[in-house]
N, C-alpha and C positions, 0 to 999 in steps of 0.2 A: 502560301508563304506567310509568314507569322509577320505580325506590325516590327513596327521599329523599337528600338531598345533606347530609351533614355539614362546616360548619368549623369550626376552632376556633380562638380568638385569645388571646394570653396573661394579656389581664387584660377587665374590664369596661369599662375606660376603650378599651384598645386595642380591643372589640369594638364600642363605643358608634363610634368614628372611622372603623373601617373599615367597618361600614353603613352608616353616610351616605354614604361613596365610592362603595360600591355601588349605596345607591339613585340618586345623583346621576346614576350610569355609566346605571342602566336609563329612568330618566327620560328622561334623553336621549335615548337609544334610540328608545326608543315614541315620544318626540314627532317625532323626525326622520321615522319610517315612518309614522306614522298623523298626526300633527298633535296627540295631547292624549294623558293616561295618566291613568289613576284610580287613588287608592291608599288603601287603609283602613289607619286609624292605630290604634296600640294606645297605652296607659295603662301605667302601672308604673313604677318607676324606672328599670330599661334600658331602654325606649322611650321615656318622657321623656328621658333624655339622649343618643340617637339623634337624638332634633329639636332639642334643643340646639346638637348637633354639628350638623345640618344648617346652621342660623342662623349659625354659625361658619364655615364653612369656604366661600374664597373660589370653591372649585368650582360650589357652587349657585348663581353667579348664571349659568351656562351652563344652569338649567331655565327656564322658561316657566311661572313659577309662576299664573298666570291661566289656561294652558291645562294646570290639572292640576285634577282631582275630586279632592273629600277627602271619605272616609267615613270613620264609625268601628266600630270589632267591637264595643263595648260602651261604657255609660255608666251610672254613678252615680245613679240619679233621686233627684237635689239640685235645689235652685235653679237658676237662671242666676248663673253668675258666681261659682259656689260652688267655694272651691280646689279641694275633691279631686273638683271633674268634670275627667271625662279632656280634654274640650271645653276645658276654663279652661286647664289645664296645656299644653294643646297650643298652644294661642292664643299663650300667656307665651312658651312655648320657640320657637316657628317662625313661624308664625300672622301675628303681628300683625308680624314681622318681616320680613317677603316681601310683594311683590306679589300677593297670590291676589285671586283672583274672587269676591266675597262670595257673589255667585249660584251658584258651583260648589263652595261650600264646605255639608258638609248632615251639623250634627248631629244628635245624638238629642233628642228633648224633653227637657223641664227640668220639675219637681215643680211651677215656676209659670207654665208652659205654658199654651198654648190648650185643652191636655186636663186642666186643674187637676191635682188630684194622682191622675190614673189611670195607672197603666204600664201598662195592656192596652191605653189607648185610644192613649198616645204608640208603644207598639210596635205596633200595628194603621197608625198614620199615616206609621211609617218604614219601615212593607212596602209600603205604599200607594207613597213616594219611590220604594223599588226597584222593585218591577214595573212604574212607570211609565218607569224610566233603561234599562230591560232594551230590548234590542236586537233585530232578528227572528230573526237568529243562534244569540241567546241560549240555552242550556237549565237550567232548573231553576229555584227559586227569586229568583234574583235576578242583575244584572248579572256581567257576565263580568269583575271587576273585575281588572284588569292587575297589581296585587302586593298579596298583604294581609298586612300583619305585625300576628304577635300574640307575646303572652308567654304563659309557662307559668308555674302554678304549681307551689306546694311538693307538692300534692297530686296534680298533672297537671291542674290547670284552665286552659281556653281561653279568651278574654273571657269569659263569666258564666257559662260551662254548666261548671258543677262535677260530679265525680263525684256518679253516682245520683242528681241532682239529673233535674225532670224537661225541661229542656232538653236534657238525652241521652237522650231519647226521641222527640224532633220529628225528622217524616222531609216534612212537606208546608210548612209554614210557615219564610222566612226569618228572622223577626226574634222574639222573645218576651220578656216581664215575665221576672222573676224575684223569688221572695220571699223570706225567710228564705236569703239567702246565707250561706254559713258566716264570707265576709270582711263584715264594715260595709263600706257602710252595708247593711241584708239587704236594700233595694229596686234592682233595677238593670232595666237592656232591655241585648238585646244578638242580635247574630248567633247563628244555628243550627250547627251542623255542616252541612247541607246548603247553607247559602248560603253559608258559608265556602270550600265545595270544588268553587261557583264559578270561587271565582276563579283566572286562568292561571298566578299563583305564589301559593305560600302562605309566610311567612318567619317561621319558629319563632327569636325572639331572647330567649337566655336567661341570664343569667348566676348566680353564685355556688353556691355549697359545698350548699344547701340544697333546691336543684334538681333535683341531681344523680341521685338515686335515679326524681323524673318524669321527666326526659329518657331513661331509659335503660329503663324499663319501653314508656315511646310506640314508643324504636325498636325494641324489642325483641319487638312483639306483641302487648302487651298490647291489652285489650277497649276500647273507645271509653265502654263505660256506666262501668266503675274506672278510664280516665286518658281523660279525654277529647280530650287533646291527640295521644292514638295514633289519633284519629277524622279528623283536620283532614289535606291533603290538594290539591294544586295541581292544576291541568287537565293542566300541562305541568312544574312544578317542584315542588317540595317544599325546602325548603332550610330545614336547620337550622344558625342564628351562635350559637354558643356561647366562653363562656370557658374556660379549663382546669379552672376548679372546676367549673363546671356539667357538663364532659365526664369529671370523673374518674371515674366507675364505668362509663362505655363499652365493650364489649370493641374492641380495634382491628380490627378488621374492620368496624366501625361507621364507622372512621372516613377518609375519605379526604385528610385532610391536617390 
């Protein structure tokens, strides 16, 4: 498997416009060759305004927004309908502004769920989703999903599995609870490392000044249990969009453009 692919774009704003070019470009793509593309969406502010830009820009109506699957890497166990679910936010920015397939759209439980307030029993129901979406092709925990962008954080966290937390310890299971997150709200469900690296692209988008030290221990070696985000990992891509702050402590050999 080939290393990961570094870029970097001048500002947040400029990195937020030109992924959604990007994803616009591979959508296309995969639906021309295969007929439909799945994509797991991340949460945060640079991924929220990634789907902003999506909504925006007149290129996306060249996708097939009905024949696209929409997962998520993590969610907040909040309400339904609750702002800071990633779910709500993503609805607002993209979501509700496209054609999508209600049926192909599948996020995580909600706190007032059919699983009331259990997050073992809603993360047990969205591995139950995945093993069922999986494929014969398929290997490992969960669907072979065509692009999954996540964010990083300031620590090196990955949708929920924060360092030494023990979702950087799951090597059999896709999806798990989390408690005591170090970010509020401390209840989330979220992807593993192993069903992350899944899928055919992984898309590390990350921006600002404060990042900068996580991105640069992930590509540097660092251990998957102290940045988890050095754990995450594409079948066929790896590709990290960054901004210039988030890339300044890079050495350039890190970097290919």
């Amino acid at each position: 498997m080939r290393g990961p692919d570094v870029v970097v774009h001048a500002t947040a704003e400029v990195l937020a416009a030109a992924t959604a070019a990007r994803l616009v470009t591979r959508i296309v793509n995969l639906q021309s060759a295969a007929g439909s593309a799945s994509l797991v969406l991340t949460g945060g502010g640079i991924g929220i305004a990634v789907l902003r830009e999506l909504a925006n820009t007149q290129t996306a109506t060249a996708v097939d927004w009905r024949g696209v699957d929409i997962y998520w890497g993590d969610e907040r166990f909040l309400p339904s309908g609750h702002p800071e679910r990633n779910e709500t936010q993503a609805r607002e920015a993209l979501l509700d502004r496209v054609e999508v397939d209600p049926a192909r759209v599948y996020p995580m439980g909600a706190s007032d769920g059919p699983w009331g307030d259990n997050p073992d029993a809603a993360a047990q129901a969205y591995q139950d989703l995945l093993h069922s979406r999986r494929r014969p092709e398929d290997r490992g925990p969960a669907p072979s999903f065509d692009i999954c962008c996540l964010g990083v954080g300031e620590e090196g966290h990955v949708a929920s599995v924060f360092p030494g937390s023990p979702a950087c310890y799951e090597t059999d299971r896709a999806v798990t609870s989390v408690r005591g997150s170090p970010k509020p709200p401390p209840t989330r469900i979220t992807l593993t490392l192993p069903a992350i690296r899944c899928a055919t692209e992984v898309w590390l988008i990350v921006s600002g000044p404060a990042k900068a030290a996580a991105v640069t221990m992930a590509l540097s070696g660092a251990g998957e249990v102290q940045v988890p985000a050095a754990g995450v990992t594409g079948r066929r891509r790896t590709l990290w969009l960054l901004d210039r702050a988030a890339a300044a402590k890079l050495p350039p050999e890190l970097l290919t453009r």
